[in-house]
TIRO-136686 format. One record per atom (N, C-alpha, C): residue number from 0; residue in three letters; atom name; z, y, x. Coordinates in steps of 0.2 Angstrom, whole numbers, padded with zeros to 4 digits, always signed. Last residue first. Layout:
! residues N
   n res atom    c3    c2    c1
 NUM ALA   CA     Z     Y     X
...
! end
This chain:
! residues 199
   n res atom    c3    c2    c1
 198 UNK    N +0490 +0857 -0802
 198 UNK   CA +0494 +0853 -0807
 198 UNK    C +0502 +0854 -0805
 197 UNK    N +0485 +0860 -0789
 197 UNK   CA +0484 +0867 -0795
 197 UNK    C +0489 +0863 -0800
 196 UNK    N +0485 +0848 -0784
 196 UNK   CA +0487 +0853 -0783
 196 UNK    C +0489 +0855 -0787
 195 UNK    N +0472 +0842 -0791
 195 UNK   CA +0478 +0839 -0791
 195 UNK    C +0485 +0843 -0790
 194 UNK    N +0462 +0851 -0787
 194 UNK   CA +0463 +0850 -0792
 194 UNK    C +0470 +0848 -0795
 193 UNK    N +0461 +0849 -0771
 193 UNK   CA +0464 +0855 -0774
 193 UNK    C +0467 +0855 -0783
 192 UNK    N +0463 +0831 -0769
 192 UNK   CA +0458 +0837 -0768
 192 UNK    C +0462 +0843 -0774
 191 UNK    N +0463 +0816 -0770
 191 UNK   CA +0466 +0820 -0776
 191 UNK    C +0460 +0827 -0777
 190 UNK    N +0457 +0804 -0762
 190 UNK   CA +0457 +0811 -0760
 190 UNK    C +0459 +0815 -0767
 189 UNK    N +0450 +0795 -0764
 189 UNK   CA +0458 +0792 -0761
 189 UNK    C +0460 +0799 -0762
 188 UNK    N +0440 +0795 -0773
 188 UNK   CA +0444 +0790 -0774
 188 UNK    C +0451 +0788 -0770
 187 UNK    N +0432 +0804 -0767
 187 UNK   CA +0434 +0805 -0775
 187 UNK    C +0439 +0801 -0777
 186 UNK    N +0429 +0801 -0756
 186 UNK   CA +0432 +0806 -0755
 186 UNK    C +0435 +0809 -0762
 185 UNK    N +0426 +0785 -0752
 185 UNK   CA +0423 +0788 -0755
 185 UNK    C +0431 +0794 -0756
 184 UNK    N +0431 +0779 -0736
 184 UNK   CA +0430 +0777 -0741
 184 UNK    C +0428 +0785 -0745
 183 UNK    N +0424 +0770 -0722
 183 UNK   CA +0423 +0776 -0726
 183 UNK    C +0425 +0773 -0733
 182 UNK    N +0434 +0753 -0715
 182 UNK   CA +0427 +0755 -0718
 182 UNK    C +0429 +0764 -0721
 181 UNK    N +0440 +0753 -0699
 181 UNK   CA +0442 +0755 -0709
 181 UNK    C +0435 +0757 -0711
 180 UNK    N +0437 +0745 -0685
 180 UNK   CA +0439 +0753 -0691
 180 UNK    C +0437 +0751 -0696
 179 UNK    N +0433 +0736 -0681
 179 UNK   CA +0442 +0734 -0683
 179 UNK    C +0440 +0742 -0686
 178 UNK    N +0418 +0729 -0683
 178 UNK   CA +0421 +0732 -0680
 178 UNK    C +0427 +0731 -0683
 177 UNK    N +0411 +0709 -0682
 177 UNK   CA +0412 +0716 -0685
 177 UNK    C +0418 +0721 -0683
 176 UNK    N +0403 +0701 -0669
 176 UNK   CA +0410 +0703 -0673
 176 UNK    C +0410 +0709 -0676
 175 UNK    N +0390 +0692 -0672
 175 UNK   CA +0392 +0699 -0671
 175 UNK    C +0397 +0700 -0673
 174 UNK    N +0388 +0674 -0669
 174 UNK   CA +0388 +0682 -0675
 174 UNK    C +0390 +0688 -0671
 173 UNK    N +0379 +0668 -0656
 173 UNK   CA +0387 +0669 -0657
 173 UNK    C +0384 +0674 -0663
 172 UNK    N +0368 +0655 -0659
 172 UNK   CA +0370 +0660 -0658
 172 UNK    C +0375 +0662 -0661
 171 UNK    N +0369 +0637 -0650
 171 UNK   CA +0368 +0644 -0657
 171 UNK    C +0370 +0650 -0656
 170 UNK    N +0355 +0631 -0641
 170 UNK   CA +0364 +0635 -0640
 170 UNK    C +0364 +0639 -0645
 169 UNK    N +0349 +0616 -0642
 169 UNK   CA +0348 +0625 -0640
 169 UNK    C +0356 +0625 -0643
 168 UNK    N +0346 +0605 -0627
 168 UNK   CA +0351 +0605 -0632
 168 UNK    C +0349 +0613 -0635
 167 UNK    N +0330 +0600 -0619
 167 UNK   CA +0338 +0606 -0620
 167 UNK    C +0339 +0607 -0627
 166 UNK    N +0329 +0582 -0618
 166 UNK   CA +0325 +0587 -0620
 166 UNK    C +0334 +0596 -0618
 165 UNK    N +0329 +0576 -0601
 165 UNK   CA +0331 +0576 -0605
 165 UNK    C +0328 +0584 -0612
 164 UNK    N +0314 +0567 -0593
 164 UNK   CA +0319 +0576 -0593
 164 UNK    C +0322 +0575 -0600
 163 UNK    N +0319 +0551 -0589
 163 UNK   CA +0313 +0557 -0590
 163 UNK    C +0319 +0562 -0592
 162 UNK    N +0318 +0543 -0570
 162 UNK   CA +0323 +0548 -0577
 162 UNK    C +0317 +0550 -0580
 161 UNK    N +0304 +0530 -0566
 161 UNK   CA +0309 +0537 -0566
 161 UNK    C +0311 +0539 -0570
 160 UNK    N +0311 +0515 -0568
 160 UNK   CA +0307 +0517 -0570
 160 UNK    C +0310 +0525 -0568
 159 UNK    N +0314 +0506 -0551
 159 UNK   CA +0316 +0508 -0560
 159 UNK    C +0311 +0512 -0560
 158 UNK    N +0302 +0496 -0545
 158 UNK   CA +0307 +0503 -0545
 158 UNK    C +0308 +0503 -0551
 157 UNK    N +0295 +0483 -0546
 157 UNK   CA +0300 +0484 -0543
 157 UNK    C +0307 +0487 -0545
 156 UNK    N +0282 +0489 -0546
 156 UNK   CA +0283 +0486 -0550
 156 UNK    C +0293 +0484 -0549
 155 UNK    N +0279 +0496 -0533
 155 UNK   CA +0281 +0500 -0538
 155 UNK    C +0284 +0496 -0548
 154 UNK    N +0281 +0487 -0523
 154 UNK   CA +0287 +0490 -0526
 154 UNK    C +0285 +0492 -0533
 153 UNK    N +0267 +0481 -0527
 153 UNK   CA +0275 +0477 -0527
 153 UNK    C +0283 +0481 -0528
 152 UNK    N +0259 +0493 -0522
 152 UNK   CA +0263 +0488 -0532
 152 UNK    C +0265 +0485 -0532
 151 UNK    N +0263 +0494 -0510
 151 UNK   CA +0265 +0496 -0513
 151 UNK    C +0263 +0496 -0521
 150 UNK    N +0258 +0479 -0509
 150 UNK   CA +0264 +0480 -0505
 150 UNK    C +0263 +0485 -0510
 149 UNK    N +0242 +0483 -0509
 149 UNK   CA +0247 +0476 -0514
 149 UNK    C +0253 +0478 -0514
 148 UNK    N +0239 +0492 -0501
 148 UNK   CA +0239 +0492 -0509
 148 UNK    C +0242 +0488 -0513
 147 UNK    N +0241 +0484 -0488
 147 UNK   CA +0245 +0491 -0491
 147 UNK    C +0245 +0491 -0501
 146 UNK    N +0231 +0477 -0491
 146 UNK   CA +0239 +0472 -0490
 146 UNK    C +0243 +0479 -0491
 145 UNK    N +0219 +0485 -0489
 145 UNK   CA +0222 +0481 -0496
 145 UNK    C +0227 +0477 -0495
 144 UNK    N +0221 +0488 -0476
 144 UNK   CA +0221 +0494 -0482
 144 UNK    C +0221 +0489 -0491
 143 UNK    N +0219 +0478 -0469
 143 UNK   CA +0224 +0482 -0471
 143 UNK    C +0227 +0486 -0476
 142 UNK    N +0206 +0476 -0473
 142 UNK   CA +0212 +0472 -0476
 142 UNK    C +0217 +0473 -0475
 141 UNK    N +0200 +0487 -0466
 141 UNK   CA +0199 +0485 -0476
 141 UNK    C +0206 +0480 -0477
 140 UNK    N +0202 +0484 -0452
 140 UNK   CA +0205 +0490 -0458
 140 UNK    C +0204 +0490 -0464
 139 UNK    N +0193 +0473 -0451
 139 UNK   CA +0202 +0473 -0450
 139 UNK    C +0205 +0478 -0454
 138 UNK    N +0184 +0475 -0456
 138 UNK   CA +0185 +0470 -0460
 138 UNK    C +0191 +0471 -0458
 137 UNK    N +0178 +0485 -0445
 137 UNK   CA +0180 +0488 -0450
 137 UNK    C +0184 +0482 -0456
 136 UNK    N +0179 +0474 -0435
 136 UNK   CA +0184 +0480 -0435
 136 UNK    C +0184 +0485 -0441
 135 UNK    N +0171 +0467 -0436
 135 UNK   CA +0177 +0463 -0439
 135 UNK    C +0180 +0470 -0435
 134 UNK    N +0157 +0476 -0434
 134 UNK   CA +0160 +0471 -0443
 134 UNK    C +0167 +0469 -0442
 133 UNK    N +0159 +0479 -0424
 133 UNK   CA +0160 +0484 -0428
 133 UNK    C +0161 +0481 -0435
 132 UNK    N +0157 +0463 -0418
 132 UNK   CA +0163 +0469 -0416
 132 UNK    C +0162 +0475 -0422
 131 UNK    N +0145 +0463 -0423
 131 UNK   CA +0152 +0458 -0422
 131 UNK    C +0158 +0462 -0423
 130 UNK    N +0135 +0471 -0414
 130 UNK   CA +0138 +0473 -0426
 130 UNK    C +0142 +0467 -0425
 129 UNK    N +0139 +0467 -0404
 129 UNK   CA +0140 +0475 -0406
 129 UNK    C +0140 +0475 -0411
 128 UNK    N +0133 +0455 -0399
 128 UNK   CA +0140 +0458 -0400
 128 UNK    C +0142 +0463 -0403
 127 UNK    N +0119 +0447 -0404
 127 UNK   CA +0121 +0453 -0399
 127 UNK    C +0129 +0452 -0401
 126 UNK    N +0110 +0439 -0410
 126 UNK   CA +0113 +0436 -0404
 126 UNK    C +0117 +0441 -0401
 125 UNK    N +0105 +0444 -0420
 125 UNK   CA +0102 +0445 -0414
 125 UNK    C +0104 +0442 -0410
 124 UNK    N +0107 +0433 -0432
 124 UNK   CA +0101 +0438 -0431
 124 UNK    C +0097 +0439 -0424
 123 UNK    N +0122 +0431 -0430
 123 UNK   CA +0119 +0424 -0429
 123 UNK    C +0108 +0427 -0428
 122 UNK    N +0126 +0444 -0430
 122 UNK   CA +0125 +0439 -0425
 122 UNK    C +0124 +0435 -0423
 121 UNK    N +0120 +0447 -0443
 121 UNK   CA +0119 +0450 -0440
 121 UNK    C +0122 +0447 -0432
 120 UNK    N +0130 +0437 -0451
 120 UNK   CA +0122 +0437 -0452
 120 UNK    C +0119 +0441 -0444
 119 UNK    N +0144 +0442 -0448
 119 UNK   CA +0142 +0434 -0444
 119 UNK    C +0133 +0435 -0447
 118 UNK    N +0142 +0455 -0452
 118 UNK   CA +0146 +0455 -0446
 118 UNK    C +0142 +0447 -0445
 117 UNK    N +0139 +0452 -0468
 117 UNK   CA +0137 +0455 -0463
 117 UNK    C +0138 +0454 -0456
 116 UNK    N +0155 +0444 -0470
 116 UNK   CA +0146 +0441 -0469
 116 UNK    C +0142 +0446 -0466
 115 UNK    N +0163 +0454 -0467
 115 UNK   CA +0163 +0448 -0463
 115 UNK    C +0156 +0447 -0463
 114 UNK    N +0161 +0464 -0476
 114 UNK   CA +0159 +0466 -0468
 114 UNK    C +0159 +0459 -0465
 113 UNK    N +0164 +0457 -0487
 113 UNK   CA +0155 +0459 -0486
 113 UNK    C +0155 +0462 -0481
 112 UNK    N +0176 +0457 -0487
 112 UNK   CA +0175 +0451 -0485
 112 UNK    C +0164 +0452 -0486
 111 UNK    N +0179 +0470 -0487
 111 UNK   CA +0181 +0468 -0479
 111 UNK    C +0178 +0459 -0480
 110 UNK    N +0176 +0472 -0503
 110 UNK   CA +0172 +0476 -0494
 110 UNK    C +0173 +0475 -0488
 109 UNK    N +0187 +0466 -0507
 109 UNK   CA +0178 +0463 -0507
 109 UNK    C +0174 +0467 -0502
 108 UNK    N +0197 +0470 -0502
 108 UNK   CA +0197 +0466 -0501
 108 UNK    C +0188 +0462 -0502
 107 UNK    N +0195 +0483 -0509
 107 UNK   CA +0196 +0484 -0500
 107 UNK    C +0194 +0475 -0500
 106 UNK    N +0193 +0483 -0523
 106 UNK   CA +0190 +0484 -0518
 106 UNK    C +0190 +0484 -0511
 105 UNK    N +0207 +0477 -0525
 105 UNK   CA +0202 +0473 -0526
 105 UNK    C +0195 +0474 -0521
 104 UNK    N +0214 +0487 -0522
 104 UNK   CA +0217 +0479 -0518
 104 UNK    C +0209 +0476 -0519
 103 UNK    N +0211 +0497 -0529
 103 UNK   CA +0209 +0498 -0524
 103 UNK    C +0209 +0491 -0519
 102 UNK    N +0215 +0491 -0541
 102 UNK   CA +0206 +0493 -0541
 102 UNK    C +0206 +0493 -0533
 101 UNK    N +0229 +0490 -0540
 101 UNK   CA +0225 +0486 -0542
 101 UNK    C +0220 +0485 -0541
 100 UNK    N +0232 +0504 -0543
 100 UNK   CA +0233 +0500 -0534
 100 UNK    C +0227 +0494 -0536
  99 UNK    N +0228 +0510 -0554
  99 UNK   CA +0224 +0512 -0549
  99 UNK    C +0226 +0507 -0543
  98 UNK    N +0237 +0500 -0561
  98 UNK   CA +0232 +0501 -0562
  98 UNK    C +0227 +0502 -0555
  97 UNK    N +0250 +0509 -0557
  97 UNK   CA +0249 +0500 -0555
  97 UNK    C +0240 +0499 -0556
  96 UNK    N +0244 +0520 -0561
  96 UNK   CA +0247 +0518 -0554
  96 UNK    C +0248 +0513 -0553
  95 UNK    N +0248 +0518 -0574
  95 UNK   CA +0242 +0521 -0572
  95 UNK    C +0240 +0520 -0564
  94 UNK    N +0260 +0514 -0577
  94 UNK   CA +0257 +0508 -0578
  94 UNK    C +0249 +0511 -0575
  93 UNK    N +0267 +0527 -0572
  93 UNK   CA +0269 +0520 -0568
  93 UNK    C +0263 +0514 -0569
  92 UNK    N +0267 +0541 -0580
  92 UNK   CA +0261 +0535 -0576
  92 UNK    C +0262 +0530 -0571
  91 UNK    N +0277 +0544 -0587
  91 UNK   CA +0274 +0540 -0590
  91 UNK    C +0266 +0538 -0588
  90 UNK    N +0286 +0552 -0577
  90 UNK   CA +0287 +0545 -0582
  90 UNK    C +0283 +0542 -0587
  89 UNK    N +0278 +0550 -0561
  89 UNK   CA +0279 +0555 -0569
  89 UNK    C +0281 +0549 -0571
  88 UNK    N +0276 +0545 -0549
  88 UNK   CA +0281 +0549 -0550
  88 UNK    C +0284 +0553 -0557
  87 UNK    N +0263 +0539 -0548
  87 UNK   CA +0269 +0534 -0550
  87 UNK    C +0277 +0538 -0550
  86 UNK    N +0255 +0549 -0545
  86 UNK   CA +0257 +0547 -0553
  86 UNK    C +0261 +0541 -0554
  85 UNK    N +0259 +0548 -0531
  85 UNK   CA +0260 +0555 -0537
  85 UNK    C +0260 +0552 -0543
  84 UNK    N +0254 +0534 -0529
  84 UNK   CA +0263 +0535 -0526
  84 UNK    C +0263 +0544 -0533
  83 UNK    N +0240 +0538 -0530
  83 UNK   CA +0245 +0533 -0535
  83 UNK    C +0250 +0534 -0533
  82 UNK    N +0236 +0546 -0521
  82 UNK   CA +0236 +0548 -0528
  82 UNK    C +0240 +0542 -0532
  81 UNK    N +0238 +0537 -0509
  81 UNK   CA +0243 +0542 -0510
  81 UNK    C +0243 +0545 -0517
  80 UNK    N +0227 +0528 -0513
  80 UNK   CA +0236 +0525 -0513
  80 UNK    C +0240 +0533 -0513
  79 UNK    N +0217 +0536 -0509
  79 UNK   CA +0219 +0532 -0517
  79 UNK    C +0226 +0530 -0517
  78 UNK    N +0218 +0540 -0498
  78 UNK   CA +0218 +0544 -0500
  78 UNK    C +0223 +0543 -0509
  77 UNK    N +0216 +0527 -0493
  77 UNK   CA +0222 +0528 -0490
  77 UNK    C +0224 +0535 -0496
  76 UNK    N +0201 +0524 -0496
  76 UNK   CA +0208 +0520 -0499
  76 UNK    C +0214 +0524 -0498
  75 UNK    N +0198 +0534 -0487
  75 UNK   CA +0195 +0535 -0495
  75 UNK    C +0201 +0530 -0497
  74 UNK    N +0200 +0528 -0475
  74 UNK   CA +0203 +0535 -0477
  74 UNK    C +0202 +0536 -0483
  73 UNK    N +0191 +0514 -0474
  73 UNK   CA +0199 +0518 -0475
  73 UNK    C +0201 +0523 -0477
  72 UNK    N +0179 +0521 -0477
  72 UNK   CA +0181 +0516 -0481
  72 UNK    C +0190 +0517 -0483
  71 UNK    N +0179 +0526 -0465
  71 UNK   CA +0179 +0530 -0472
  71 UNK    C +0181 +0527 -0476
  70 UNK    N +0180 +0515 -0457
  70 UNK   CA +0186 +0520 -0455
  70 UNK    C +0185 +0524 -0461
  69 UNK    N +0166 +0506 -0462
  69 UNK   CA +0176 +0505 -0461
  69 UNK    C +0179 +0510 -0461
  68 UNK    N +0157 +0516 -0458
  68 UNK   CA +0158 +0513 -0463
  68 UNK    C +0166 +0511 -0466
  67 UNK    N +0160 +0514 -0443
  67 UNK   CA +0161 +0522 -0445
  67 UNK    C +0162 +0519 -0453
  66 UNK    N +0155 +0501 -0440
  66 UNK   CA +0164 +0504 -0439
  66 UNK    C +0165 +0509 -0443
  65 UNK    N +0143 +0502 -0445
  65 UNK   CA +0147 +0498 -0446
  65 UNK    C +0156 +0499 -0447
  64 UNK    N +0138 +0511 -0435
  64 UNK   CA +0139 +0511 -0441
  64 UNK    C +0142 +0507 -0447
  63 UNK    N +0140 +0501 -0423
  63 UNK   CA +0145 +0509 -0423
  63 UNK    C +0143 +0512 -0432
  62 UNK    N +0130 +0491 -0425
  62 UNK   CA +0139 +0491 -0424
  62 UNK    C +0143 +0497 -0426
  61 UNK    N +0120 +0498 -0425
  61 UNK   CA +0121 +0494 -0430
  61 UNK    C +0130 +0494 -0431
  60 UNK    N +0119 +0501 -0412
  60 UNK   CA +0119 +0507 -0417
  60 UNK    C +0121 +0505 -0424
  59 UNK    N +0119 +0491 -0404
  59 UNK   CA +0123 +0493 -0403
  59 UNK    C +0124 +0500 -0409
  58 UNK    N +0106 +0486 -0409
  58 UNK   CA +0113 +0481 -0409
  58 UNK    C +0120 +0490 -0410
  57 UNK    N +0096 +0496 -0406
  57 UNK   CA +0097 +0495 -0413
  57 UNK    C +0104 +0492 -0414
  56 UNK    N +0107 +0506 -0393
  56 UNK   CA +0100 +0501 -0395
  56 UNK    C +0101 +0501 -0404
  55 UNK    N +0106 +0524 -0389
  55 UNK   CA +0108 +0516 -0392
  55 UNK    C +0107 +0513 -0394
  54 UNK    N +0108 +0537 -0381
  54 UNK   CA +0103 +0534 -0383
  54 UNK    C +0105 +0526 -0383
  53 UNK    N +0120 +0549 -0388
  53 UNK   CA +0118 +0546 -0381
  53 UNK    C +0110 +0542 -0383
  52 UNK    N +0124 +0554 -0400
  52 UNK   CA +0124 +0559 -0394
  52 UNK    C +0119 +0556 -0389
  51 UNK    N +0124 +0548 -0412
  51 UNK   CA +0119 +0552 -0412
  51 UNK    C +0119 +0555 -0405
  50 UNK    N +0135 +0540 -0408
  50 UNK   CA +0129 +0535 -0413
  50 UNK    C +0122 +0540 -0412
  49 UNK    N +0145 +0547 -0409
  49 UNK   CA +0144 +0541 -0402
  49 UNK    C +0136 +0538 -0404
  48 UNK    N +0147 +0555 -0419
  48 UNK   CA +0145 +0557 -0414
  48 UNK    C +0142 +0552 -0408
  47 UNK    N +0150 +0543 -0427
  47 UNK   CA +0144 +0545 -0427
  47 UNK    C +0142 +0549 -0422
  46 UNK    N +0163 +0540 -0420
  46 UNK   CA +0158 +0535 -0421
  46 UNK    C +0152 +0538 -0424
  45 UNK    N +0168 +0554 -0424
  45 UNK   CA +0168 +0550 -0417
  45 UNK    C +0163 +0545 -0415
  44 UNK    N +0171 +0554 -0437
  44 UNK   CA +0167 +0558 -0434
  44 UNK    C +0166 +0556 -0425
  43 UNK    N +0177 +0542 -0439
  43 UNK   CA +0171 +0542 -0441
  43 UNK    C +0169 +0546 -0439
  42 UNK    N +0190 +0547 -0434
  42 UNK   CA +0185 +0542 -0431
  42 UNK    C +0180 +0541 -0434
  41 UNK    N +0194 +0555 -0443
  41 UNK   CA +0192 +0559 -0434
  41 UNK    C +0188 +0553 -0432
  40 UNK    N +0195 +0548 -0455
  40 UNK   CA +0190 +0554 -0455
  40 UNK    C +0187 +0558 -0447
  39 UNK    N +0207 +0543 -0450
  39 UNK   CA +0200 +0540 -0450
  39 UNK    C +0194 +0544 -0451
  38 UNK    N +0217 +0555 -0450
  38 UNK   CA +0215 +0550 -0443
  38 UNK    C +0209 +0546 -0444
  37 UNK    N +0215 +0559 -0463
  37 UNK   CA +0215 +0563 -0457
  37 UNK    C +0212 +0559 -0452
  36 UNK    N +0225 +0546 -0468
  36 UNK   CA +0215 +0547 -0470
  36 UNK    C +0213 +0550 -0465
  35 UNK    N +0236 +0548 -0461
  35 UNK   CA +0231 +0543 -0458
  35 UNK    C +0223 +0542 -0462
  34 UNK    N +0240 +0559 -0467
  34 UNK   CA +0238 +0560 -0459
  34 UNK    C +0231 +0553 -0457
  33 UNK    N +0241 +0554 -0481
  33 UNK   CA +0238 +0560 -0479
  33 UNK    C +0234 +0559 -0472
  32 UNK    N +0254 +0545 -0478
  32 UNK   CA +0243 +0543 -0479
  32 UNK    C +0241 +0547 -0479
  31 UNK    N +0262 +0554 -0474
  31 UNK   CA +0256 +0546 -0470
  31 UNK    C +0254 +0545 -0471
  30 UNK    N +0263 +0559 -0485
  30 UNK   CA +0260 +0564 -0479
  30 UNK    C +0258 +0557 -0477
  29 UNK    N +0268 +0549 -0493
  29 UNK   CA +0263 +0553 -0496
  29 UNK    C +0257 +0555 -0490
  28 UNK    N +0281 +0547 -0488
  28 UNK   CA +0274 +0541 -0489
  28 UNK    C +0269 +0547 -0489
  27 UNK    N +0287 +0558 -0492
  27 UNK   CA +0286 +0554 -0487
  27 UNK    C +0276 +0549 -0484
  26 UNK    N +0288 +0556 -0506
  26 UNK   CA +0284 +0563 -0502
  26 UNK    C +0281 +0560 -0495
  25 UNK    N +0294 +0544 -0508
  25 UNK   CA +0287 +0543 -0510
  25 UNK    C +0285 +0552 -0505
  24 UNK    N +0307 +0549 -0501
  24 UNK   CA +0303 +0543 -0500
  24 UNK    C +0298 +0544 -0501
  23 UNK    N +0310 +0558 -0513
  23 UNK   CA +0310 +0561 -0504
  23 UNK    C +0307 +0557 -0502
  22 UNK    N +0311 +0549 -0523
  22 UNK   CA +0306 +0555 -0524
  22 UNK    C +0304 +0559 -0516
  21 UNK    N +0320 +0543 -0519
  21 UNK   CA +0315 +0539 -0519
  21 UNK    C +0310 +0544 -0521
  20 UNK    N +0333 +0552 -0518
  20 UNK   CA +0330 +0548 -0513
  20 UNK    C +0324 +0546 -0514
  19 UNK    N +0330 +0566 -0529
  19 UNK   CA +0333 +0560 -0528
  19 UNK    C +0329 +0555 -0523
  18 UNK    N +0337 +0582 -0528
  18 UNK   CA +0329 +0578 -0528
  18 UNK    C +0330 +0570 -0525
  17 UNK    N +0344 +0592 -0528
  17 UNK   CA +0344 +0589 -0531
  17 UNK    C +0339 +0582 -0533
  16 UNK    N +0341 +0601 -0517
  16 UNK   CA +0346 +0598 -0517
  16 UNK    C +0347 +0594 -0523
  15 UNK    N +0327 +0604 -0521
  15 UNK   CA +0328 +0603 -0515
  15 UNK    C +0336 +0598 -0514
  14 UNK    N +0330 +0613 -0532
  14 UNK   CA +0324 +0605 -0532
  14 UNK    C +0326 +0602 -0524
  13 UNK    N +0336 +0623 -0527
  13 UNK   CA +0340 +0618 -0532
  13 UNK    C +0336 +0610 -0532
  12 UNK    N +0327 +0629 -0522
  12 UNK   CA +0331 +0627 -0516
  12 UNK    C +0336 +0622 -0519
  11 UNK    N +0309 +0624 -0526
  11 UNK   CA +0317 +0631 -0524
  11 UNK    C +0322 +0624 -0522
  10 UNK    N +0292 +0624 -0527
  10 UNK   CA +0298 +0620 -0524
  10 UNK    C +0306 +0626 -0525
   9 UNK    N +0285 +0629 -0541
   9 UNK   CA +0288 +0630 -0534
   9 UNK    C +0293 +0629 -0535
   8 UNK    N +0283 +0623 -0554
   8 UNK   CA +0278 +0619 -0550
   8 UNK    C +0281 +0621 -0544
   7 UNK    N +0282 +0634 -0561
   7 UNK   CA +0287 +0628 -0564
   7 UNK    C +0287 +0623 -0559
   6 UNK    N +0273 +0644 -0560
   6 UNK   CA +0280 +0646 -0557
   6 UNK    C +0285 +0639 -0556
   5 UNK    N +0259 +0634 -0552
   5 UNK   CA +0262 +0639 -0556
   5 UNK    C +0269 +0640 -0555
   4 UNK    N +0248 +0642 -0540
   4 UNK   CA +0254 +0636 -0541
   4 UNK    C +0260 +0639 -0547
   3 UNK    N +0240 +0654 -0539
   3 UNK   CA +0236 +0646 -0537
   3 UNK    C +0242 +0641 -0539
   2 UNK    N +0245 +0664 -0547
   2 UNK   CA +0240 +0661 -0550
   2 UNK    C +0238 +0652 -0547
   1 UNK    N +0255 +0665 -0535
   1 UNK   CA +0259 +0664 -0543
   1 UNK    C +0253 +0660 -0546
   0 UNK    N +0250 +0671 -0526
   0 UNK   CA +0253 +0664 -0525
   0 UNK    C +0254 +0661 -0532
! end
């Protein structure tokens, strides 16, 4: 366990009670979008299964690729917002995090306005419904997924900046108290000895 997560890096039970609301928030967030790429990822797999199970026209196969494209789409943004909310958590990648929201606002927003034209060529094309419906259902989840991205660089623009770690004070060291016995003294200087005697 020690090699895949360093020591400085497990959760204990001090981080836990000392962990400030907006770092408990942002985890929060986190897992949501965690779940909900999850969630898109199970509909893409749904909508290809649906795409290669049965027998489906060109209209109708158009569509379901179309959807499947959006739901990855999302999940891959979804995945990007939550790497931003982490590096919006160190002190010194809020500007990097505003950065990355940006890129994704951009892109969600040019990929839902290229399902749009897609979506009306393709029914002006065939006259069918099915790449309609799968173009304006993955253009719905793009611009979600880019009013997400904005909204969270609004706050992040917003939040104080996080604390940084103060650096540690170092602590001097205590001397060694010298001992209370009487230093040895020399046996010719306190010590008279037989000599003195005999006198």
């Amino acid at each position: 366990m020690s090699v895949l997560l360093p020591s400085r890096h497990v959760p204990t039970c001090g981080n836990a009670v000392t962990a400030t609301p907006s770092v408990i928030s942002g985890s929060r967030q986190a897992v949501r979008l965690v779940l909900g790429a999850v969630a898109a990822a199970v509909a893409v797999l749904v909508l290809l299964g649906l795409l290669v199970a049965g027998p489906t026209g060109a209209d109708t196969a158009f569509g379901l690729g179309l959807g499947a494209a959006g739901a990855a789409a999302l999940g891959v943004g979804l995945l990007v917002v939550a790497r931003a909310g982490a590096l919006a958590q160190r002190p010194v990648g809020r500007s990097r995090a505003a950065a990355v929201l940006t890129r994704c606002l951009l892109a969600a927003a040019a990929a839902a306005a290229a399902m749009v034209v897609v979506g009306v060529v393709a029914v002006s094309a065939s006259r069918a419904v099915a790449p309609g419906l799968g173009a304006g259902a993955a253009a719905v989840l793009l611009v979600g997924l880019a009013a997400l991205a904005g909204r969270t660089r609004r706050h992040l623009t917003a939040a104080p900046d996080p604390p940084v770690a103060s650096t540690p004070v170092p602590i001097p060291g205590i001397p060694a108290q010298r001992s209370a016995e009487p230093a040895p003294v020399a046996r010719g200087a306190s010590d008279p000895g037989p000599a003195a005697d005999a006198r």
